[in-house]
C-alpha positions as CSV (number, residue, x, y, z in Angstrom):
1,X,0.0,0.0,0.0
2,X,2.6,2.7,0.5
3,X,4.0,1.7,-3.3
4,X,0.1,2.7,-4.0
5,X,0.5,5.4,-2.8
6,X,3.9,6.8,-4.0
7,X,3.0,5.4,-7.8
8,X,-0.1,7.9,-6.8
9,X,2.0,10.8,-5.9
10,X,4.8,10.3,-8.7
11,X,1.9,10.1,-11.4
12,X,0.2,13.1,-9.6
13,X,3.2,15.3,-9.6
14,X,4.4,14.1,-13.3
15,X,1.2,15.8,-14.5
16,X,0.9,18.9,-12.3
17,X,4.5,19.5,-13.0
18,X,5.6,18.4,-16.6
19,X,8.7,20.7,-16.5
20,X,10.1,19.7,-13.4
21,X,12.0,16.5,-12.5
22,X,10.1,14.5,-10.0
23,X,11.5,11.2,-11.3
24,X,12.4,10.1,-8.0
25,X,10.1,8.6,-5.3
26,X,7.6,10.3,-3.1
27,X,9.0,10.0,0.5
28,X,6.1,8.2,1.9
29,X,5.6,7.6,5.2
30,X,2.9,5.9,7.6
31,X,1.2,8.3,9.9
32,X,1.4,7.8,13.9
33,X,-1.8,9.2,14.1
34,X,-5.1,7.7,12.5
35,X,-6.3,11.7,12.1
36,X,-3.5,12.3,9.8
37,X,-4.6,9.4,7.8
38,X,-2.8,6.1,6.5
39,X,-0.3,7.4,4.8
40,X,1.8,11.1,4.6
41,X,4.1,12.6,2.4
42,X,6.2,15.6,2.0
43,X,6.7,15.8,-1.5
44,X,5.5,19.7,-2.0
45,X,7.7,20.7,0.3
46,X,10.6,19.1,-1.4
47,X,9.3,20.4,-4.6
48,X,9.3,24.0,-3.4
49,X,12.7,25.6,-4.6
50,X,12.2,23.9,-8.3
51,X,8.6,25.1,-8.5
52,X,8.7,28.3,-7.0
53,X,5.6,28.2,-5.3
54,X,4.8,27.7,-1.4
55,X,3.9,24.0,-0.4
56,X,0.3,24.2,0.2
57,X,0.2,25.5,-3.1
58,X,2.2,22.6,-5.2
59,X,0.0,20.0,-2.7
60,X,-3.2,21.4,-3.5
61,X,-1.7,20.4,-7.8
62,X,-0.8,17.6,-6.9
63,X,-3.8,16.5,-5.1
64,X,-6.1,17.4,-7.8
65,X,-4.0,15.9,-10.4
66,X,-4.2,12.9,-8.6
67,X,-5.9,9.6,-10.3
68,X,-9.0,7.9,-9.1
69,X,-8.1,4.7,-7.3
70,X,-11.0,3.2,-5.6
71,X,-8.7,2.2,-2.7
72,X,-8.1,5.9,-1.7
73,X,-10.8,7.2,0.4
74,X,-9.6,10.4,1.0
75,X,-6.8,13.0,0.5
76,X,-6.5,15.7,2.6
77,X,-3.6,18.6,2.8
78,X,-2.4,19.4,6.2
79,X,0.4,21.7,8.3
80,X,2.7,23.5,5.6
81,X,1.7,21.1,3.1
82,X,1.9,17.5,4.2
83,X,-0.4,15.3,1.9
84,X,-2.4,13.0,3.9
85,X,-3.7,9.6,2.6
86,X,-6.8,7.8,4.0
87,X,-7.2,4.3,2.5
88,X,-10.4,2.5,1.7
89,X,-11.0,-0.5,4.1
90,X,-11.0,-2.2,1.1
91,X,-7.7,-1.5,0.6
92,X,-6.3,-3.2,3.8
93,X,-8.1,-6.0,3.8
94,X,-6.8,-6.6,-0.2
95,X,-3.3,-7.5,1.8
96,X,-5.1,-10.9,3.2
97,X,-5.8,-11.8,-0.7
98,X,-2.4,-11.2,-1.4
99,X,-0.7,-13.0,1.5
100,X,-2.6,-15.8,0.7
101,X,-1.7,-15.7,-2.8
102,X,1.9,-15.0,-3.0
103,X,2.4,-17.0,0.3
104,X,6.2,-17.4,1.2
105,X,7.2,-15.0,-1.5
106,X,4.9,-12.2,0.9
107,X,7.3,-9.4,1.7
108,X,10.0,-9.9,-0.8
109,X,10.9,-7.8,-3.8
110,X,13.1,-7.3,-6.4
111,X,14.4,-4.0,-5.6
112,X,17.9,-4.8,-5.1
113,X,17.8,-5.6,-8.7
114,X,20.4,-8.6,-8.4
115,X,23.2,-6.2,-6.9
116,X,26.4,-7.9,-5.4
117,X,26.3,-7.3,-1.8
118,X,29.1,-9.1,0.6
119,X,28.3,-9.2,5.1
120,X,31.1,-10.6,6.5
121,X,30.4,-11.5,10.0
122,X,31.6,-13.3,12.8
123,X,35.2,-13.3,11.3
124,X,36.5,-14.7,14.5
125,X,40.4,-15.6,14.9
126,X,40.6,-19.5,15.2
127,X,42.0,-19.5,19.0
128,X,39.1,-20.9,20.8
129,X,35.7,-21.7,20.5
130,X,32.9,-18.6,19.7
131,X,32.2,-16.8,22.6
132,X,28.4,-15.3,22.8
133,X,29.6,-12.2,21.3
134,X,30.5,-14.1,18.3
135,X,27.0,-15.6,18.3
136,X,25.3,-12.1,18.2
137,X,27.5,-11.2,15.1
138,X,26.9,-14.5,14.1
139,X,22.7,-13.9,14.4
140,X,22.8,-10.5,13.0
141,X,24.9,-11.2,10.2
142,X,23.0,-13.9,8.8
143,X,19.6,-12.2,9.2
144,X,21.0,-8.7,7.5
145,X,21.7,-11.5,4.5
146,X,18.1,-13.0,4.6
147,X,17.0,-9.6,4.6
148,X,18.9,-8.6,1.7
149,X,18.1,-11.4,0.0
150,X,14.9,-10.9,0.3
151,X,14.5,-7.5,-1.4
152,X,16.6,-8.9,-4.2
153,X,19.8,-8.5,-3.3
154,X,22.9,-11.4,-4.6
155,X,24.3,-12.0,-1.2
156,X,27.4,-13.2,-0.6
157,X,28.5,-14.4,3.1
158,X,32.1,-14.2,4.3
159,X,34.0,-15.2,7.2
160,X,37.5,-13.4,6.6
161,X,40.5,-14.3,9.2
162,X,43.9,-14.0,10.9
163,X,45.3,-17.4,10.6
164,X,49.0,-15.3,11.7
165,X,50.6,-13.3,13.9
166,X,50.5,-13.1,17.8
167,X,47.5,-14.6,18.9
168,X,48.1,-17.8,16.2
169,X,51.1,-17.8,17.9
170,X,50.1,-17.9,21.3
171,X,47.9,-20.5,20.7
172,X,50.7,-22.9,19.3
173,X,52.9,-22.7,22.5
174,X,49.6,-23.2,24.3
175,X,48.7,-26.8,22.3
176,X,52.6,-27.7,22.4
177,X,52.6,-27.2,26.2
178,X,49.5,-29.5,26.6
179,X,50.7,-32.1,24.0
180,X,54.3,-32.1,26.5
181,X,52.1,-32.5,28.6
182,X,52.3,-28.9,31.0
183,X,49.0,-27.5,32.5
184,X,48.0,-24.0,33.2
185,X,48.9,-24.8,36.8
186,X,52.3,-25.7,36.0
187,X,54.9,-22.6,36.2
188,X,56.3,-23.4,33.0
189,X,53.0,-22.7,31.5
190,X,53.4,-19.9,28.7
191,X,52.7,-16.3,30.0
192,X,49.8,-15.3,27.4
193,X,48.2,-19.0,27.0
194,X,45.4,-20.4,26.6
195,X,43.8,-22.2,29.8
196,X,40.8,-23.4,28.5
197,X,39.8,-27.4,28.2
198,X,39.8,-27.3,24.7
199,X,43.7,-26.8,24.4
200,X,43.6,-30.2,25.8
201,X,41.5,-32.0,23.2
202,X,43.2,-30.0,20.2
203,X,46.7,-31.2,21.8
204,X,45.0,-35.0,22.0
205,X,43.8,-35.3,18.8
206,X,47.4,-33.7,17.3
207,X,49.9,-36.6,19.3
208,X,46.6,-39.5,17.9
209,X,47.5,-38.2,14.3
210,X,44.1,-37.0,13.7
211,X,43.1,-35.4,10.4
212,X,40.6,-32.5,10.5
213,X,38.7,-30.9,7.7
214,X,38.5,-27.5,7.7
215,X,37.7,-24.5,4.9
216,X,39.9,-25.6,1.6
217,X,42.2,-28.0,3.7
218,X,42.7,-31.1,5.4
219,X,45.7,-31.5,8.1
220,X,46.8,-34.8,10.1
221,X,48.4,-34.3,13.6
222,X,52.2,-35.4,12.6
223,X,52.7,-36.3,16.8
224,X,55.9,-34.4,17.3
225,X,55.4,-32.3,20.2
226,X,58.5,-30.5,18.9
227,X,57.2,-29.4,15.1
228,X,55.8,-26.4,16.1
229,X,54.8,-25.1,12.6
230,X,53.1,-28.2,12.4
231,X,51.4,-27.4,16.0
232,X,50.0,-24.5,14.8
233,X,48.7,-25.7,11.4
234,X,46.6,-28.4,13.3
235,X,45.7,-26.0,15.8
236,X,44.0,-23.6,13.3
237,X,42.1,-26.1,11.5
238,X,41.1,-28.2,14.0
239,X,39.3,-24.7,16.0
240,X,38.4,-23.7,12.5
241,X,36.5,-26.9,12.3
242,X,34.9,-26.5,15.9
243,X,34.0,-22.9,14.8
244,X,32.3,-24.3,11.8
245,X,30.4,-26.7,14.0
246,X,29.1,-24.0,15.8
247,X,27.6,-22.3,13.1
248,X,26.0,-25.0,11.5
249,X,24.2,-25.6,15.2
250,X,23.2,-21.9,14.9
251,X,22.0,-22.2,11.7
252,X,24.6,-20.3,9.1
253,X,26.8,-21.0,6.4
254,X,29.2,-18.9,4.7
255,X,30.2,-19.2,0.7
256,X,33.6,-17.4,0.8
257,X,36.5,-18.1,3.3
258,X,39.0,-15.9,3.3
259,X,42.6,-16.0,5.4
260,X,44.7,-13.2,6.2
261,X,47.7,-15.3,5.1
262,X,46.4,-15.4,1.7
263,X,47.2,-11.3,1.5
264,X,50.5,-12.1,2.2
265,X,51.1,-14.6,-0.1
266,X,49.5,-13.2,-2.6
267,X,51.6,-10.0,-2.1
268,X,48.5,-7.8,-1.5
269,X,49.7,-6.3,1.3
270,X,52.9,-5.3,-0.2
271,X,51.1,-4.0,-3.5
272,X,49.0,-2.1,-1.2
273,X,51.6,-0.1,0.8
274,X,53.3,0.6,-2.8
275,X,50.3,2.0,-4.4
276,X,49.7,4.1,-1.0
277,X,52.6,5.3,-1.2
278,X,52.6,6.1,-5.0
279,X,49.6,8.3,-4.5
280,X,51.7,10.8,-2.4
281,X,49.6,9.7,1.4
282,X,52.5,8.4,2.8
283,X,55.5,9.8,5.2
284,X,58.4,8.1,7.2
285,X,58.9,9.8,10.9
286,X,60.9,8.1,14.5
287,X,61.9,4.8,12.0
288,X,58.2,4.1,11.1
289,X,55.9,4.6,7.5
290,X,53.0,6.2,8.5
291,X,49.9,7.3,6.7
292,X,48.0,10.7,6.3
293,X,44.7,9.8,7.2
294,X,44.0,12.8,8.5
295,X,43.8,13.8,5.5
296,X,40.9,11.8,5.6
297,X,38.8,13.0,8.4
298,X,40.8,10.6,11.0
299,X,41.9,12.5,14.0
300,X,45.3,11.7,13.6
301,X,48.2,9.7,11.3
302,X,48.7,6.0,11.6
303,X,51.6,4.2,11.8
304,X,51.9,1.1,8.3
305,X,54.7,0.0,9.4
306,X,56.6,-0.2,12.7
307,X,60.3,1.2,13.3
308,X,61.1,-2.4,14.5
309,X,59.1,-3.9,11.1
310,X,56.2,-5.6,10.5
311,X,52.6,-4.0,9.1
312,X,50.2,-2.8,11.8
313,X,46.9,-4.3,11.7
314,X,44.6,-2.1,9.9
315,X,47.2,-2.4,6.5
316,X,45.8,-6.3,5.7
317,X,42.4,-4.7,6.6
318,X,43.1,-2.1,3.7
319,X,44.4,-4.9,1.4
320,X,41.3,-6.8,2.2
321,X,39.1,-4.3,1.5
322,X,40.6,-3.6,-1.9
323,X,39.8,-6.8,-2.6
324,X,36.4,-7.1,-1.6
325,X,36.4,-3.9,-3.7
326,X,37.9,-5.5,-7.0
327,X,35.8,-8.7,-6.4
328,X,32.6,-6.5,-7.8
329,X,31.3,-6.0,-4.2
330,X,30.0,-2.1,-4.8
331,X,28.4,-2.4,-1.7
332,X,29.8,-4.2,1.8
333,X,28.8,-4.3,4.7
334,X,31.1,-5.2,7.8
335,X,28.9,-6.9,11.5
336,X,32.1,-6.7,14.1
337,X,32.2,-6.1,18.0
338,X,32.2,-2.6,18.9
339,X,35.9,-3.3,19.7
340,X,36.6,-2.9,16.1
341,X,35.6,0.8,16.1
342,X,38.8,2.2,15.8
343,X,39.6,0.5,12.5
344,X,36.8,1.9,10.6
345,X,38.4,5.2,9.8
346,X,41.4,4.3,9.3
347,X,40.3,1.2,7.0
348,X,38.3,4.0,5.0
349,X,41.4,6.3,5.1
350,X,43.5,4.1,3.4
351,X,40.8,3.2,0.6
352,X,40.0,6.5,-0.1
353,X,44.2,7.2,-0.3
354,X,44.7,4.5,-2.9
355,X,42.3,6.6,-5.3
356,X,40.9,3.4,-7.0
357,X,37.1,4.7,-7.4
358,X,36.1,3.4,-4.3
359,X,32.9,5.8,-2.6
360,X,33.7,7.6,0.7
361,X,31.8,5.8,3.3
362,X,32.5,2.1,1.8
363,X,32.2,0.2,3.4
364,X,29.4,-0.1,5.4
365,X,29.5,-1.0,9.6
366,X,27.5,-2.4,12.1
367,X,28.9,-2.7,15.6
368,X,27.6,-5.0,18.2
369,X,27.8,-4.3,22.0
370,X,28.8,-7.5,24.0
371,X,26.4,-9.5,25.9
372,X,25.5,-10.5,29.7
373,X,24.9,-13.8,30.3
374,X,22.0,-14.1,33.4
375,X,20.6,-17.1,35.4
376,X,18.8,-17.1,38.4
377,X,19.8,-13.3,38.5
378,X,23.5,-13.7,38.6
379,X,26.0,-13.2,35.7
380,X,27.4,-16.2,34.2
381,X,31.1,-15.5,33.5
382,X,32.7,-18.8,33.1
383,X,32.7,-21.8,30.4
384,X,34.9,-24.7,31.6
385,X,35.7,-25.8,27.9
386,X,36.5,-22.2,26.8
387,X,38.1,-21.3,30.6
388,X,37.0,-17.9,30.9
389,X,33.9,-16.8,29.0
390,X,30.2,-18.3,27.8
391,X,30.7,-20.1,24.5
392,X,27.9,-19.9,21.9
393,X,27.6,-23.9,21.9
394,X,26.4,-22.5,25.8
395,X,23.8,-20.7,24.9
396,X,21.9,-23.1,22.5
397,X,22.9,-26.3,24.9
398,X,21.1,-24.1,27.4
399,X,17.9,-22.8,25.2
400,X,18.2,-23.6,22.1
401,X,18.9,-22.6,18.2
402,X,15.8,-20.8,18.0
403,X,15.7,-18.4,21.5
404,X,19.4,-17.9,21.1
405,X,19.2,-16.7,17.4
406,X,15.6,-15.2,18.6
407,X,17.3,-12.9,21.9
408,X,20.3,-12.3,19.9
409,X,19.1,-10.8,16.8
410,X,16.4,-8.5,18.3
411,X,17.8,-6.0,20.1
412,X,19.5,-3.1,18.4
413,X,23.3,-4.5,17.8
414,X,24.7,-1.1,19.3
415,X,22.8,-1.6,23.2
416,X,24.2,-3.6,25.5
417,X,22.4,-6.5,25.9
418,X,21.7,-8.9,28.6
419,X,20.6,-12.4,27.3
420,X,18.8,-14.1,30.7
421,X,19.0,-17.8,30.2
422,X,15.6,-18.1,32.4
423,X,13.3,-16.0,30.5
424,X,14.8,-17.8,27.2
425,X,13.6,-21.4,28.5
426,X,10.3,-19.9,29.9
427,X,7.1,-21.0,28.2
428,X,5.3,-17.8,28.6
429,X,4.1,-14.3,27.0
430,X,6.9,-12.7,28.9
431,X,9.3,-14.8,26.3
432,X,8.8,-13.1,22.9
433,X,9.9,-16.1,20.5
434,X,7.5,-18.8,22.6
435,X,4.9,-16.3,22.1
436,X,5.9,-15.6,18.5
437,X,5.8,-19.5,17.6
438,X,3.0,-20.2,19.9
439,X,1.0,-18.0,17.7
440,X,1.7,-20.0,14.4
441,X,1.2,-23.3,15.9
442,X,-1.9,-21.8,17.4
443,X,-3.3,-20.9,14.0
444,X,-2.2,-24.6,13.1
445,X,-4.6,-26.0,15.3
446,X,-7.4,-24.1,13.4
447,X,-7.1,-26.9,11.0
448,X,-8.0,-29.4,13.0
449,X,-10.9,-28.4,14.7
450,X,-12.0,-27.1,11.4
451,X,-12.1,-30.8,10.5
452,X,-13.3,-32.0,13.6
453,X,-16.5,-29.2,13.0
454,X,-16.8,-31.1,9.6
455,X,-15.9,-27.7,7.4
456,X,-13.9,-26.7,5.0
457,X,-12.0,-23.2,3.8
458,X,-13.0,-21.5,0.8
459,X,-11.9,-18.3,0.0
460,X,-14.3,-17.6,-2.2
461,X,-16.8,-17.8,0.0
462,X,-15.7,-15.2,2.8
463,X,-17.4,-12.1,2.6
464,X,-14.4,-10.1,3.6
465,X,-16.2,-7.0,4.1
466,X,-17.8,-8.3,7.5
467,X,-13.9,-7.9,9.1
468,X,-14.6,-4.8,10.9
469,X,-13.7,-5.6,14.6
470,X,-11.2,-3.2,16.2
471,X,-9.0,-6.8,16.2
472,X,-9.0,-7.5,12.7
473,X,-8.6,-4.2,11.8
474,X,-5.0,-4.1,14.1
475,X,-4.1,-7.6,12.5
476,X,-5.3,-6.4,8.8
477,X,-3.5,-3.2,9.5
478,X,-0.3,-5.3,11.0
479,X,-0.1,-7.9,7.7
480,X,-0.3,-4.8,5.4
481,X,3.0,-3.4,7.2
482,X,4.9,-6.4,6.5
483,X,6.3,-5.9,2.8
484,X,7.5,-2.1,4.1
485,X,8.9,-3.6,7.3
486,X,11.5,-5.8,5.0
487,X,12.5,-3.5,3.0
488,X,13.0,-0.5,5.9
489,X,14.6,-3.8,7.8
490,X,17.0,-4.5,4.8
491,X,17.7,-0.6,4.5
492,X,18.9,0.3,8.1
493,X,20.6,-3.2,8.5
494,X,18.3,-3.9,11.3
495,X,16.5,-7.3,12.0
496,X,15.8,-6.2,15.2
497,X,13.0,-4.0,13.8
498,X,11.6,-8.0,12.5
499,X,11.8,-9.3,15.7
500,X,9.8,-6.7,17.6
501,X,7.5,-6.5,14.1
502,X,6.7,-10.7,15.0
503,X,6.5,-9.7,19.1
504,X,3.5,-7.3,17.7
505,X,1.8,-9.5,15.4
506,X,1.6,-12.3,17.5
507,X,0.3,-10.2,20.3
508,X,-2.3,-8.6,17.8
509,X,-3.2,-12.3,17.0
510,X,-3.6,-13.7,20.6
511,X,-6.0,-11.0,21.4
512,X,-8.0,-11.8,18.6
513,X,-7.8,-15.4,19.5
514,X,-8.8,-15.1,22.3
515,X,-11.8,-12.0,21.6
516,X,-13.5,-13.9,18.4
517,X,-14.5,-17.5,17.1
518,X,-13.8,-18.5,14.0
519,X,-15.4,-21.3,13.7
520,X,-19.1,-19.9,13.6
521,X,-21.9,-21.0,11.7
522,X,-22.0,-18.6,9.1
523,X,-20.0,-19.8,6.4
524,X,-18.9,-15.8,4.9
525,X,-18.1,-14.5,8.1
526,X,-15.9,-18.1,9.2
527,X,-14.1,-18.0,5.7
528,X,-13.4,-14.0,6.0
529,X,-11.8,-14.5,9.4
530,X,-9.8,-17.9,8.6
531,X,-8.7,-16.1,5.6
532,X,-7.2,-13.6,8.3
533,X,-5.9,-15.8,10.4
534,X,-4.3,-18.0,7.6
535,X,-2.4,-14.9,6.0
536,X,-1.4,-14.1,9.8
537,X,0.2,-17.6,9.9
538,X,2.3,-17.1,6.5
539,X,3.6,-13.9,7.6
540,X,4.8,-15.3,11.1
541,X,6.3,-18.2,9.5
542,X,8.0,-15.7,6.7
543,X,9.3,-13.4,9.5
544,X,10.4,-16.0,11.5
545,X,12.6,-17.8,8.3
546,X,14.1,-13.8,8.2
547,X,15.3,-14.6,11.7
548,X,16.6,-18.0,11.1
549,X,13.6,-19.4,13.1
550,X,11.4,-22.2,13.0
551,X,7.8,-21.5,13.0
552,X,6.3,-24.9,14.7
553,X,2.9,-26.4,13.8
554,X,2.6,-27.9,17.3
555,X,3.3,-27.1,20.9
């Protein structure tokens, strides 16, 4: 309905102003208040300077230009020049026909027109197993993919990371020390190790000769507790492997892989410091190469390269992005911890230095805050496998795939959040994704005392006209939202706004449950509000698959 109404406004404007570009869309917008109408826009008011008229003026053209639609009931011109939209009830309740209709294809679109878009997410180093904070990237990740998948974008899903430097390193002393076999509690134990249980098992299955699968690679424990370049081969792959484990559990995949160590040998990084310093961004000062990106709106330069040698860590992040960049990717979007905030202007700094085309701004970021682990009231710190934080295989041994993804996703990713293990395992109204998928299976049930009553759904037999109830018109109004709630969703990068969308449609749906039959005698009136509650189940189930969710049929 709002794409009825901005077709309505550009058609409108077209003719009351021939010699002015209004090409672009109407901003549309739904009203918060029912006496403003449906629907608002402020298109005269943007049309002002090009007309050179006042905005009442160009509204009151535009209204009259406007073309009869039978499911406009009223336009109205309000404040400065807002154009106010009242729809037919005709209109709305069109939207349970067209759920029904379209079905799981119900809030998807084409308007990313097949675009290349890459999320890389979770990108965590393979030292340990993923920690909750990876499973928030990990849930918010994968739903901004679903959601820009489904307004039409080609999504690609990539897990880039450092399979080098210090911490890789740390973690190979830490697996040779088990596999000799030293514990944390020893003295001997290295300074910056690891302590967790699973340094133990990696170590185990190394000295057994175990071979683990993992990305494009397969690598056999050689049992030499003395090979350490061998240690820390395993070590990757076998975490890596783990990692992957995880994921699947959670419910995502990735299509590209992509290693740090592959910039080096490809010579990326190299070609990448040349070309910056080619372009004239570059200085040497106390020993070091350091880069202008103040130049760049960064607050001050960064040191490339150290006096004592050796790239900082935003330089592979350049020659990363570059290739993203060259890989057709015109638009990227990065999910990391807010840890990773510092990077971003440097990382955009050194793009927009290299002078290769690349917009200011690319690519795109969203930060996550890091999550509190409650039960009973009281934080929940440790892991014993990971040895000193909650692991993601935690939180869905504890709840589940779908109230982990569920908690996870829908809360803006820059809050804090604190994920309480008890209200996740409750079966109550209090816990949004029981009350979510309690609704669907609800509406499953319809189908069997529909058999039990001996009847049978027909469409064409409900008089749709007889759904007037303050209840159906919230749920009517509700389903109608849905296709503008993907694509506003897929816009700001924010399944979050699904999640609480679902929390309100199942909440519009128990109280109509719970205020109406359905199964009355009348045959129009039972089809009309089956039809409704039918279309409410396909849009719960296709929010729900936007979430990674399942949508259960029983209870």
């Amino acid at each position: 309905m709002k794409r009825l109404v901005q077709d309505l406004l550009a058609s409108a404007a077209d003719r009351a102003w021939p010699d002015i570009d209004t090409s672009a869309a109407p901003h549309v917008e739904r009203t918060r208040d029912a006496a403003h109408g449906d629907f608002a826009s402020n298109i005269a008011m943007t049309l002002t300077k090009a007309a050179r008229r006042n905005p009442r003026e160009i509204a009151q053209a535009i209204v009259d230009a406007l073309p009869d639609d039978e499911r406009i009931a009223k336009v109205e011109i309000a404040g400065p020049g807002f154009i106010n939209f009242f729809l037919a009830p005709a209109a709305f309740r069109a939207a349970i026909d067209t759920v029904l209709t379209t079905g799981a294809a119900y809030g998807r679109s084409d308007d990313g027109a097949g675009e290349k878009v890459m999320i890389e997410f979770v990108s965590a180093n393979p030292t340990g197993p993923l920690h909750v904070g990876h499973g928030r990237g990990a849930a918010v990740g994968d739903c901004m993919a679903r959601l820009f998948e489904a307004v039409g974008y080609d999504v690609t899903r990539e897990f880039y990371y450092n399979d080098a430097g210090a911490q890789i390193a740390n973690l190979a002393v830490s697996v040779q020390a088990r596999a000799k076999g030293i514990t944390p509690e020893d003295d001997v134990w290295p300074a910056d190790g690891y302590r967790g249980d699973y340094i133990a098992d990696v170590a185990a299955a190394y000295l057994a000769g175990e071979t683990v699968a993992a990305d494009d690679r397969e690598v056999t424990g050689a049992g030499d507790a003395e090979n350490l370049d061998a240690i820390r081969e395993f070590a990757v792959a076998y975490l890596r492997r783990e990692q992957d484990a995880d994921l699947k559990a959670f419910g995502v995949d990735f299509d590209v892989y992509s290693l740090e160590s592959a910039l080096y040998a490809d010579n990326r990084v190299e070609k990448t410091v040349e070309e910056l310093i080619a372009a004239g961004h570059t200085y040497e000062a106390d020993g070091a190469l350091w880069l202008k990106t103040t130049d760049f709106g960064d607050d001050k330069d960064r040191v490339m390269r150290k006096a004592e040698g050796g790239y900082t860590y935003f330089v592979p992040d350049v020659a990363y992005h570059v290739a993203k960049w060259e890989r057709g990717f015109a638009r990227a979007v990065n999910e990391q911890g807010a840890d990773h905030h510092g990077t971003i202007a440097r990382v955009r700094a050194g793009l927009q230095a290299l002078d290769i085309g690349i917009p200011k701004g690319w690519p795109d970021y969203v930060l996550h805050q890091m999550v509190t682990v409650m039960r009973g009231g009281e934080e929940v710190k440790l892991s014993k496998r990971a040895g000193s934080y909650v692991t993601l295989r935690d939180l869905i041994d504890e709840v589940g795939r779908d109230a982990t993804r569920y908690f996870l996703a829908a809360r803006k990713p820059d809050s804090q959040q604190t994920f309480d293990i008890d209200l996740a395992r409750s079966q109550s109204e209090e816990n949004p994704v029981y009350y979510i998928q309690y609704a669907h299976a609800r509406i499953c049930s319809v189908d069997g005392q529909l058999a039990e009553r001996g009847f049978e759904f027909s469409r064409d037999a409900a008089d749709m006209a007889r759904l007037d109830t303050p209840h159906e018109q919230r749920l009517i109004t509700a389903l109608s939202r849905f296709p503008e709630l993907v694509e506003s969703a897929a816009d700001d990068c924010a399944p979050q706004a699904v999640a609480h969308y679902l929390r309100d449609l199942a909440d519009a749906f128990h109280s109509y449950y719970n205020a109406q039959q359905f199964l009355v005698d009348d045959a129009a009136l039972r089809n009309a509000r089956l039809a409704l509650v039918y279309a409410t189940r396909q849009v719960l189930a296709n929010g729900l698959r936007l979430l990674g969710v399942s949508a259960p049929e029983k209870m």
